[in-house]
PQR file of N, CA, C, O and H, with PARSE charges and radii, in Angstrom:
ATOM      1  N   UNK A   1       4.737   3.784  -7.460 -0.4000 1.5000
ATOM      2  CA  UNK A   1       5.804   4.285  -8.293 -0.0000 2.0000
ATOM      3  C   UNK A   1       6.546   3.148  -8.988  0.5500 1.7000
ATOM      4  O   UNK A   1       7.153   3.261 -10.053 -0.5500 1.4000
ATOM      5  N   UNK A   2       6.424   2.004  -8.237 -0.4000 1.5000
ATOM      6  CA  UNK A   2       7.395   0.828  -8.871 -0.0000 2.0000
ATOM      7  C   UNK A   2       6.548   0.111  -9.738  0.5500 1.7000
ATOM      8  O   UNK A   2       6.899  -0.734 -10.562 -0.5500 1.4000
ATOM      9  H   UNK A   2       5.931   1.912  -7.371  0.4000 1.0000
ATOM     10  N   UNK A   3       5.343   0.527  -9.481 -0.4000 1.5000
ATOM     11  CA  UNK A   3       4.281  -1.004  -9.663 -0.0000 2.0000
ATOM     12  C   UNK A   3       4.490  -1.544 -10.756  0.5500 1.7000
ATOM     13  O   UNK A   3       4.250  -2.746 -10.870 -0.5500 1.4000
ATOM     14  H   UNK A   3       5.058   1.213  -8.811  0.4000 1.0000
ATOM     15  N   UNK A   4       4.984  -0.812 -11.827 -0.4000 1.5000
ATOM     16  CA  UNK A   4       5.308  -1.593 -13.293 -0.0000 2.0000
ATOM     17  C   UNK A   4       6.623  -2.953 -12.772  0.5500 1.7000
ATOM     18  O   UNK A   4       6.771  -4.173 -12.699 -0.5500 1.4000
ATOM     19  H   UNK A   4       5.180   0.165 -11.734  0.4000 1.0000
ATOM     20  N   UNK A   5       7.195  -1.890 -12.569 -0.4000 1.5000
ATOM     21  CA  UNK A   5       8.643  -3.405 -11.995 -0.0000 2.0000
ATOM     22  C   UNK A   5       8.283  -4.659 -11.072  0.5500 1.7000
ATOM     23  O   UNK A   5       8.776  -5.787 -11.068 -0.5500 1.4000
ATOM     24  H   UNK A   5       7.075  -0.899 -12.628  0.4000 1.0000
ATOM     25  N   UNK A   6       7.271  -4.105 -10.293 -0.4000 1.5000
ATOM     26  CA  UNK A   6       6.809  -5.248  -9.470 -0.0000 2.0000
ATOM     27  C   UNK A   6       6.231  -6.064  -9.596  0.5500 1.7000
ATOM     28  O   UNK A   6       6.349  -7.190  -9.113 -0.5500 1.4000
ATOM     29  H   UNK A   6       6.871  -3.189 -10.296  0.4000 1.0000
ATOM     30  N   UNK A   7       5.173  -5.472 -10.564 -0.4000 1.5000
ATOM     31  CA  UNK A   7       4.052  -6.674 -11.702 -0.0000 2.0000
ATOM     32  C   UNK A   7       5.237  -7.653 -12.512  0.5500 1.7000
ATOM     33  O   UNK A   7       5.237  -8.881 -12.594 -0.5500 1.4000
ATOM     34  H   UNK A   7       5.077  -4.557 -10.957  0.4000 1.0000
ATOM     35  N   UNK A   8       6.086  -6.828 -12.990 -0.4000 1.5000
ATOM     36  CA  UNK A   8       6.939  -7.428 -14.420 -0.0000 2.0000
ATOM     37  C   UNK A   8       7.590  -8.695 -13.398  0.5500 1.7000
ATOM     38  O   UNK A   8       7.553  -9.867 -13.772 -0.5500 1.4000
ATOM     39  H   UNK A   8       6.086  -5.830 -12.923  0.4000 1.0000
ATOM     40  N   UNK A   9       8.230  -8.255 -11.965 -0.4000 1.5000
ATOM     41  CA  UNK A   9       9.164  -9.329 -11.457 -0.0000 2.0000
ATOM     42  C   UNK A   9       8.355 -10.186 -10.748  0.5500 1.7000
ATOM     43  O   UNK A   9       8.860 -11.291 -10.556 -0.5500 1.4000
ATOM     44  H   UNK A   9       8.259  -7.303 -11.662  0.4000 1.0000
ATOM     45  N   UNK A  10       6.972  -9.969 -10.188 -0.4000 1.5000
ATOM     46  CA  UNK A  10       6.477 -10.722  -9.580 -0.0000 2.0000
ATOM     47  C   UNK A  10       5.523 -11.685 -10.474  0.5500 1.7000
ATOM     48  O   UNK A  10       4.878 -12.642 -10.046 -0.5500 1.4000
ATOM     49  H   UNK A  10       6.561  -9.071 -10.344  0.4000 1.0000
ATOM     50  N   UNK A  11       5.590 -11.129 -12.065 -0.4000 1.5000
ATOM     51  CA  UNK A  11       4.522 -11.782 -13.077 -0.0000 2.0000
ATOM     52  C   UNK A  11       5.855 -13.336 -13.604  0.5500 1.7000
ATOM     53  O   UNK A  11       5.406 -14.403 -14.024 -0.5500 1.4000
ATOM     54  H   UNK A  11       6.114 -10.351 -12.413  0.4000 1.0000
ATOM     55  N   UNK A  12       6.844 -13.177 -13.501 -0.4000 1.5000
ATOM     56  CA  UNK A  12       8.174 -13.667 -13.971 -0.0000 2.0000
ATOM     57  C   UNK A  12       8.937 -14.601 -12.725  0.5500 1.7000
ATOM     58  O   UNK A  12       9.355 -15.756 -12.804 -0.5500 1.4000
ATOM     59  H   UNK A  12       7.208 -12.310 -13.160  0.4000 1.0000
ATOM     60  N   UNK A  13       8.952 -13.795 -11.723 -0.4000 1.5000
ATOM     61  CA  UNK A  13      10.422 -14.411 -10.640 -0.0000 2.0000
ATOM     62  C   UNK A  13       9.592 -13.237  -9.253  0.5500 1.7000
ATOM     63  O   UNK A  13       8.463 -12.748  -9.232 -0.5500 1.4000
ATOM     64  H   UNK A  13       8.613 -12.857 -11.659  0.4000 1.0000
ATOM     65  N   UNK A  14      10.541 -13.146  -8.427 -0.4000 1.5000
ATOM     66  CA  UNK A  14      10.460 -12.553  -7.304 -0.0000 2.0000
ATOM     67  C   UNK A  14      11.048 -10.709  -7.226  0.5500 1.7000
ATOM     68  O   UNK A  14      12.146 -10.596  -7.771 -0.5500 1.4000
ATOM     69  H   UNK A  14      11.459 -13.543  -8.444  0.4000 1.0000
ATOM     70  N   UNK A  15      10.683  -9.824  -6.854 -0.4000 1.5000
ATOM     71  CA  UNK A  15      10.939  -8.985  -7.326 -0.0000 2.0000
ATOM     72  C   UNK A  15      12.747  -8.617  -7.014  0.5500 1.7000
ATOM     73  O   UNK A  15      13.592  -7.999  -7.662 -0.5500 1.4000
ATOM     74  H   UNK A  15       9.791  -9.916  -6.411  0.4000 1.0000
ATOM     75  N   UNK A  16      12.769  -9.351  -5.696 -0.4000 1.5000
ATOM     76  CA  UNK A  16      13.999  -9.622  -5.325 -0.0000 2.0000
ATOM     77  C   UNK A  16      14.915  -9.968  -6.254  0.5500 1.7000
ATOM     78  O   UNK A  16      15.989  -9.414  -6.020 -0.5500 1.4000
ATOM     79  H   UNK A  16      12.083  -9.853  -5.170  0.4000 1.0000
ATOM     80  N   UNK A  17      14.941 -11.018  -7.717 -0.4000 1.5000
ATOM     81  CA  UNK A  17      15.953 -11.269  -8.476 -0.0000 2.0000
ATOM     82  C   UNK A  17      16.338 -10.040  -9.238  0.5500 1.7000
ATOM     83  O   UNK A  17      17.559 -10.090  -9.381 -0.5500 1.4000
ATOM     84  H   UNK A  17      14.068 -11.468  -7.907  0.4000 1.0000
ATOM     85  N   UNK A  18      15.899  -9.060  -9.740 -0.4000 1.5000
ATOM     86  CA  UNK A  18      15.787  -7.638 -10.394 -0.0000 2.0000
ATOM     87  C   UNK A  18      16.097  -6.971  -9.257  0.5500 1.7000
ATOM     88  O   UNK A  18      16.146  -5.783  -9.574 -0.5500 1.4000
ATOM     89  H   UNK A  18      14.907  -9.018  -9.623  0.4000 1.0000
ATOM     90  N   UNK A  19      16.340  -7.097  -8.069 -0.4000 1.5000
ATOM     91  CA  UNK A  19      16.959  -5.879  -6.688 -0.0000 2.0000
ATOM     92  C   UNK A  19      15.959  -4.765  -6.990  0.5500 1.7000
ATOM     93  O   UNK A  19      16.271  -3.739  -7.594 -0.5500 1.4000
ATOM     94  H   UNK A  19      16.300  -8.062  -7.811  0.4000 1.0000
ATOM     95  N   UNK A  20      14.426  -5.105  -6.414 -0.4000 1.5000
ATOM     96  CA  UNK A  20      13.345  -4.377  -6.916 -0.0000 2.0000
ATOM     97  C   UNK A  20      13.087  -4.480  -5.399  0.5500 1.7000
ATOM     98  O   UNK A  20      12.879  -5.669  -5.158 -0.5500 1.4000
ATOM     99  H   UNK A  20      14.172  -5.939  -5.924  0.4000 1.0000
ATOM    100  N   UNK A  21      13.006  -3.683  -4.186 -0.4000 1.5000
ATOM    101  CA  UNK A  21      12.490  -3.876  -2.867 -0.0000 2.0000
ATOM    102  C   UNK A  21      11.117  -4.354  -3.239  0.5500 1.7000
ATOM    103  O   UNK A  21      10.446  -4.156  -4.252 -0.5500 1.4000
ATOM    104  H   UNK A  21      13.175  -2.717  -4.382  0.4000 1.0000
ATOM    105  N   UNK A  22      10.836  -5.170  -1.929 -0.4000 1.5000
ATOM    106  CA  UNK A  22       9.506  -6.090  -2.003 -0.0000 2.0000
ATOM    107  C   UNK A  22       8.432  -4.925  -1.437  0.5500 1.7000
ATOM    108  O   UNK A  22       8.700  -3.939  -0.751 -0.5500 1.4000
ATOM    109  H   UNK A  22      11.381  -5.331  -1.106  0.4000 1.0000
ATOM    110  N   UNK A  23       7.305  -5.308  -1.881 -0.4000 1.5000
ATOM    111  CA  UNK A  23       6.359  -4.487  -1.523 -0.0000 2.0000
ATOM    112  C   UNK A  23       6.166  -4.329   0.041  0.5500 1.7000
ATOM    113  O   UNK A  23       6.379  -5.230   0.852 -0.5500 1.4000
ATOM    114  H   UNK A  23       7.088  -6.110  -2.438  0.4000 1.0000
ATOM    115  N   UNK A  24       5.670  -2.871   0.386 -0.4000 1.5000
ATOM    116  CA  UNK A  24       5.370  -3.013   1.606 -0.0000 2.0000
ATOM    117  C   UNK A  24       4.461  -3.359   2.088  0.5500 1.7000
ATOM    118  O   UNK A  24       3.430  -3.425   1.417 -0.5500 1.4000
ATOM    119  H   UNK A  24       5.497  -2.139  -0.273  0.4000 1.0000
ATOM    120  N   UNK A  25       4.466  -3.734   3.495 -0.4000 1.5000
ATOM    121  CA  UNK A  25       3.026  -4.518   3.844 -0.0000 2.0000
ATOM    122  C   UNK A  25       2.486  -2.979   4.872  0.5500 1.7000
ATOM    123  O   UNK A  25       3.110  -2.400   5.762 -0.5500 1.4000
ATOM    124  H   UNK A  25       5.303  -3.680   4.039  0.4000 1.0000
ATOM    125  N   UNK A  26       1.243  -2.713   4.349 -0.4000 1.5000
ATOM    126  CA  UNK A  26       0.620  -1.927   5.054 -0.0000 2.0000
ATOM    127  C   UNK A  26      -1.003  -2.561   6.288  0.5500 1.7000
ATOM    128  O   UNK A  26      -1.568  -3.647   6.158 -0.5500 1.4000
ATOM    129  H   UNK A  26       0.736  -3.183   3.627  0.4000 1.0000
ATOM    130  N   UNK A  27      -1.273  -1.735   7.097 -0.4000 1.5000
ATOM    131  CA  UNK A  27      -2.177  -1.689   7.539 -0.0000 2.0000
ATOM    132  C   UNK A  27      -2.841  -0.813   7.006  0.5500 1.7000
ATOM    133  O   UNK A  27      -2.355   0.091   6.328 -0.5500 1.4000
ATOM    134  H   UNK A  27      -0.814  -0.853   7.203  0.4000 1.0000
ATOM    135  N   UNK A  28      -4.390  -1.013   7.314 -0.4000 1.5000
ATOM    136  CA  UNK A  28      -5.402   0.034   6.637 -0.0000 2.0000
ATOM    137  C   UNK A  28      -6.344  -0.126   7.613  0.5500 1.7000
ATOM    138  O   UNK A  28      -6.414  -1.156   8.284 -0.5500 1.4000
ATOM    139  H   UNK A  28      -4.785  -1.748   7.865  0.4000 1.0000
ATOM    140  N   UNK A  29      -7.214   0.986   7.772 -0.4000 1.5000
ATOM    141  CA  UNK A  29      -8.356   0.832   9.022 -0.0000 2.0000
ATOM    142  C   UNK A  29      -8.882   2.172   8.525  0.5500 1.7000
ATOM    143  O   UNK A  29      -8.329   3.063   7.879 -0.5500 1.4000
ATOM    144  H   UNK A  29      -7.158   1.822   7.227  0.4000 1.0000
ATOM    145  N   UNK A  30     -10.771   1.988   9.276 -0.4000 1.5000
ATOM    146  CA  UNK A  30     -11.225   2.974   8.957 -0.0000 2.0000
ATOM    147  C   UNK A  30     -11.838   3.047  10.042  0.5500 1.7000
ATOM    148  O   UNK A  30     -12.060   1.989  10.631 -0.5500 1.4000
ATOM    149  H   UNK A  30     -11.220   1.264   9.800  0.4000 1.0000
ATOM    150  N   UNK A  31     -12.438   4.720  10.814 -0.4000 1.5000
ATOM    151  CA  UNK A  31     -12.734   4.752  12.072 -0.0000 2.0000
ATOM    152  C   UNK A  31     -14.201   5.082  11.913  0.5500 1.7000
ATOM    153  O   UNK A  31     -14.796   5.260  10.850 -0.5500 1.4000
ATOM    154  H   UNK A  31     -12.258   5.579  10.335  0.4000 1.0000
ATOM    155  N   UNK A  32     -14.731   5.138  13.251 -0.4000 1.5000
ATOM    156  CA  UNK A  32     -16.543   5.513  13.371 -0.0000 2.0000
ATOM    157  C   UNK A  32     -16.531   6.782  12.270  0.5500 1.7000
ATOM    158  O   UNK A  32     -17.460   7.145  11.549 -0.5500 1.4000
ATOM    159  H   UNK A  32     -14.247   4.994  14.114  0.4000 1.0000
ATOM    160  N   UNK A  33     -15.703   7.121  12.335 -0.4000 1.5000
ATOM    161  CA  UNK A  33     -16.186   8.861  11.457 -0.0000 2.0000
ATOM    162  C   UNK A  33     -15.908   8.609   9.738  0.5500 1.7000
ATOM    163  O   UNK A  33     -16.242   9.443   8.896 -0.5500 1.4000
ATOM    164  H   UNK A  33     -14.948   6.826  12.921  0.4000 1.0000
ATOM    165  N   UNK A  34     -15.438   7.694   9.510 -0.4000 1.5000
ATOM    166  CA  UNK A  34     -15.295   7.227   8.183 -0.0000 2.0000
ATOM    167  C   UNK A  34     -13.821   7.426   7.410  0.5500 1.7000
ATOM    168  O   UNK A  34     -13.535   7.153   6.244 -0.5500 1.4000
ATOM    169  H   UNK A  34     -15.166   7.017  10.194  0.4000 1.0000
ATOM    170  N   UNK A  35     -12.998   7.989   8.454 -0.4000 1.5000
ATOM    171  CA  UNK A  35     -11.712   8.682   7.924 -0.0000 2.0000
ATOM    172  C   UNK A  35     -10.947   7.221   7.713  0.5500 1.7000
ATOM    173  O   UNK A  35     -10.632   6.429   8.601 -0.5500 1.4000
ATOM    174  H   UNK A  35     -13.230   8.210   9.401  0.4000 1.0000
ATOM    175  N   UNK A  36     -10.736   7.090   6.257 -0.4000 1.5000
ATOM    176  CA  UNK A  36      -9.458   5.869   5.943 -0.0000 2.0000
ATOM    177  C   UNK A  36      -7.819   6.307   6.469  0.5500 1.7000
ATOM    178  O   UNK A  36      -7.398   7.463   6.517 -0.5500 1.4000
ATOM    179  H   UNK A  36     -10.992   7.733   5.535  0.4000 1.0000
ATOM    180  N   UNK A  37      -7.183   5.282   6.774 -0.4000 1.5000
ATOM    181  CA  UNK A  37      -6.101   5.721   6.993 -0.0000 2.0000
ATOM    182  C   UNK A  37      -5.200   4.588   6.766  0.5500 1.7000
ATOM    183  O   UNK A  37      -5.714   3.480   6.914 -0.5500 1.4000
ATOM    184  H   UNK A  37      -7.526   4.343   6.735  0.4000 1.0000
ATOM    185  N   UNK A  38      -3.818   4.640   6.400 -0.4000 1.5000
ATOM    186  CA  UNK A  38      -2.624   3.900   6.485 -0.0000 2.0000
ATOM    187  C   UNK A  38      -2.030   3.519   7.159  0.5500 1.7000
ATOM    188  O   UNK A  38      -2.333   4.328   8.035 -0.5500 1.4000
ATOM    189  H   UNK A  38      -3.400   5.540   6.280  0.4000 1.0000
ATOM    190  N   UNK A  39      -1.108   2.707   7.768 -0.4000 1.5000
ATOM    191  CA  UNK A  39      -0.046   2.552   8.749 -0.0000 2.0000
ATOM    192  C   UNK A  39       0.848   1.694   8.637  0.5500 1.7000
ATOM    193  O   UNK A  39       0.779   1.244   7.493 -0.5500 1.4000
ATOM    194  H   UNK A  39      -0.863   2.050   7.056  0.4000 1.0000
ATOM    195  N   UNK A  40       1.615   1.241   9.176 -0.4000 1.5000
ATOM    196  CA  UNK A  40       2.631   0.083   8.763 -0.0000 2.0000
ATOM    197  C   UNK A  40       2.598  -0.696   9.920  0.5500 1.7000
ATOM    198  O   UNK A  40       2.772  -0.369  11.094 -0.5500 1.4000
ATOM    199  H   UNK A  40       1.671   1.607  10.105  0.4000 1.0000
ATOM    200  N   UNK A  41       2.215  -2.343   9.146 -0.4000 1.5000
ATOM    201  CA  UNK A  41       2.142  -3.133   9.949 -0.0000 2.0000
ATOM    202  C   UNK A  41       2.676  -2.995  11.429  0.5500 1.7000
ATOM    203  O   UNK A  41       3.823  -2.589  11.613 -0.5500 1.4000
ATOM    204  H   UNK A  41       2.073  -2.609   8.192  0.4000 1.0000
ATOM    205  N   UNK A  42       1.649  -3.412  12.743 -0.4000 1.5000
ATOM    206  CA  UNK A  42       2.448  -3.383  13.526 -0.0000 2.0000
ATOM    207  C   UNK A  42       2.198  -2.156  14.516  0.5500 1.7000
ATOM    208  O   UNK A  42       2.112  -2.381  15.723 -0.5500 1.4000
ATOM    209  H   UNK A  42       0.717  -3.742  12.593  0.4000 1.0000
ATOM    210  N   UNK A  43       2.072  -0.753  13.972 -0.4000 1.5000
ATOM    211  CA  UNK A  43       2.076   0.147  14.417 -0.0000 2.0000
ATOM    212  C   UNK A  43       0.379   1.360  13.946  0.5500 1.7000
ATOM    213  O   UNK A  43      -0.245   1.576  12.907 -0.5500 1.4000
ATOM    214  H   UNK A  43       2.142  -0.570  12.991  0.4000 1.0000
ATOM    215  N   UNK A  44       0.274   1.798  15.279 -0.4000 1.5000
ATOM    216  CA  UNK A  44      -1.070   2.466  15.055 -0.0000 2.0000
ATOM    217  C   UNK A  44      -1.117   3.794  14.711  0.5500 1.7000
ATOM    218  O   UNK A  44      -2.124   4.500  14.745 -0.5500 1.4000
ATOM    219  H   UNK A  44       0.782   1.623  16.123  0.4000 1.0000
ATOM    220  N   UNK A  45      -0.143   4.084  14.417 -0.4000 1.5000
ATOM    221  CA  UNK A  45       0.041   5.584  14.105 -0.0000 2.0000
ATOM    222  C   UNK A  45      -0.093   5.393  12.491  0.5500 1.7000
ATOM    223  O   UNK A  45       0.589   4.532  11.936 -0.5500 1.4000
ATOM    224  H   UNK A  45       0.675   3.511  14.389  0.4000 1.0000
ATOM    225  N   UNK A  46      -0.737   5.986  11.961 -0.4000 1.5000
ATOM    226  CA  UNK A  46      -0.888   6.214  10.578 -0.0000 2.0000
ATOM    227  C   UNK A  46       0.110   7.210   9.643  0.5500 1.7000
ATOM    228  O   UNK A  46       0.507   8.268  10.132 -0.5500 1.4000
ATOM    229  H   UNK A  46      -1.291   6.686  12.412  0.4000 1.0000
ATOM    230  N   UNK A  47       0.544   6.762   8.092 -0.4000 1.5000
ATOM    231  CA  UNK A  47       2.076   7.790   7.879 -0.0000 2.0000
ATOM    232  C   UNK A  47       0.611   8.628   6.468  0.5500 1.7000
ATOM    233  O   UNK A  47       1.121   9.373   5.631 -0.5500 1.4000
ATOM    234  H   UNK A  47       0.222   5.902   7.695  0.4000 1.0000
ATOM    235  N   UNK A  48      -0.743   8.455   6.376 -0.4000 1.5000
ATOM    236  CA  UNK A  48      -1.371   9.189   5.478 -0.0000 2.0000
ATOM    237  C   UNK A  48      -2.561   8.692   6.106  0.5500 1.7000
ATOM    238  O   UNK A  48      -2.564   7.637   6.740 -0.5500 1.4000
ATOM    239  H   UNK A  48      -1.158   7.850   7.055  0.4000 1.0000
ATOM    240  N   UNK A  49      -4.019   9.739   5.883 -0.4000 1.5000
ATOM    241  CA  UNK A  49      -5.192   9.289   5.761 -0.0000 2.0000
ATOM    242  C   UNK A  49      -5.776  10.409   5.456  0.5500 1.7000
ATOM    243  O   UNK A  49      -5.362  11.569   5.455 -0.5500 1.4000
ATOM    244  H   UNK A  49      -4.016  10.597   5.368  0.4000 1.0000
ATOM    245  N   UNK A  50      -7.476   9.621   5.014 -0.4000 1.5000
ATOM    246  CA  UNK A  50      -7.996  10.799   4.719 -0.0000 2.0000
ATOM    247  C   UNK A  50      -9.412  10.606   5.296  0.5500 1.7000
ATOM    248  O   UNK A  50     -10.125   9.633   5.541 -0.5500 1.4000
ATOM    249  H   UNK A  50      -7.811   8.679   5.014  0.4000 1.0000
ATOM    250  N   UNK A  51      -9.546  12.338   5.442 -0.4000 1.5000
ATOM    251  CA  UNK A  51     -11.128  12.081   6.313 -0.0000 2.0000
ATOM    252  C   UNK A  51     -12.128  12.277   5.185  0.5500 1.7000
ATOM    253  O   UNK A  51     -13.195  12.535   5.743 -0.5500 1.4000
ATOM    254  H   UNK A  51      -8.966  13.128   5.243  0.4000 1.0000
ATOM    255  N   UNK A  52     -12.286  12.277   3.956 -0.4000 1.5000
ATOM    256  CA  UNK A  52     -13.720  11.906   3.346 -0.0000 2.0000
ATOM    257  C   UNK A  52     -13.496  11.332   2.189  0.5500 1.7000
ATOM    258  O   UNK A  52     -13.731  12.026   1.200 -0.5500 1.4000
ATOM    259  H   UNK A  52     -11.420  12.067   3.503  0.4000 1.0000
ATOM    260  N   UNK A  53     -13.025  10.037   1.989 -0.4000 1.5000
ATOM    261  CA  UNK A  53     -12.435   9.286   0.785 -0.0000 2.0000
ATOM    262  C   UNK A  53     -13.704   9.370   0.269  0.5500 1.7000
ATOM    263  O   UNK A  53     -14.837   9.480   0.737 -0.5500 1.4000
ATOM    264  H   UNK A  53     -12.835   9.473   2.793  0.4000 1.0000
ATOM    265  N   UNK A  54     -12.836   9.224  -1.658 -0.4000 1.5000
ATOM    266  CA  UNK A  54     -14.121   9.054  -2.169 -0.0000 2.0000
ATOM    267  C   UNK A  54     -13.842   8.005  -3.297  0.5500 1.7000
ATOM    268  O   UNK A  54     -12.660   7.892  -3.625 -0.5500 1.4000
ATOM    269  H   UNK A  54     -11.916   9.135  -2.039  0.4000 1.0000
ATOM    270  N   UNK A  55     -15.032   6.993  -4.120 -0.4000 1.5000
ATOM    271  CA  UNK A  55     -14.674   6.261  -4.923 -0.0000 2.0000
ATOM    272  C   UNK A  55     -14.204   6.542  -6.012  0.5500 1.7000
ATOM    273  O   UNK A  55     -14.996   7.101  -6.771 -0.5500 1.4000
ATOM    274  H   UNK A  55     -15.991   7.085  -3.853  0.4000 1.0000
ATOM    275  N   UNK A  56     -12.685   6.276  -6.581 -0.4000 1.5000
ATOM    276  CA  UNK A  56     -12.458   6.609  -8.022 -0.0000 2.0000
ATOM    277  C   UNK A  56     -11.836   5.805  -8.725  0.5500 1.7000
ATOM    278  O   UNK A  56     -10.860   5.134  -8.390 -0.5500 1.4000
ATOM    279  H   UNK A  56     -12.042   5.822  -5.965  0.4000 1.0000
ATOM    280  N   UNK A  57     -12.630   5.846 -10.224 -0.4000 1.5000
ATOM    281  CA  UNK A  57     -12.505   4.796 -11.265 -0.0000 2.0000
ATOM    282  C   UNK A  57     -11.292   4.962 -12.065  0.5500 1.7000
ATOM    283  O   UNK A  57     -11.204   6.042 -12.649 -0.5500 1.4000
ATOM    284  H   UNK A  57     -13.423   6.391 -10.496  0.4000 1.0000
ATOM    285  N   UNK A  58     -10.392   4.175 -12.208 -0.4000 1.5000
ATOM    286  CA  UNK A  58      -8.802   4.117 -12.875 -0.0000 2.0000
ATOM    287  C   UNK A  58      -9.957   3.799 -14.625  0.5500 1.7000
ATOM    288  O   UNK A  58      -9.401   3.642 -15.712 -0.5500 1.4000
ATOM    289  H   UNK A  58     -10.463   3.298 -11.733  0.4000 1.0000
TER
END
């Protein structure tokens, strides 16, 4: 949602000088069954995942 502001402050200065919160640092893992999932550093509980990701082109 920010990513424009974050490119612009992190392409320039820190996103911090613009009072732009710094990106979050995530974990990512994928299990025997192939399901991707999210989490936040630190912690194994996942806050999204999905069980049959698929590749998509921006």
């Amino acid at each position: 949602m920010l990513a424009r502001e974050w490119t612009l402050a992190c392409r320039y200065r820190t996103p911090e000088d613009y009072e732009i919160p710094a990106v979050p640092v995530w974990g990512v893992w994928c299990d025997e069954n192939g399901r991707l999932s999210f989490s936040a550093r630190g912690s194994s509980e996942p806050f999204i995942s999905a069980g049959q990701p698929v590749p998509v082109r921006r």
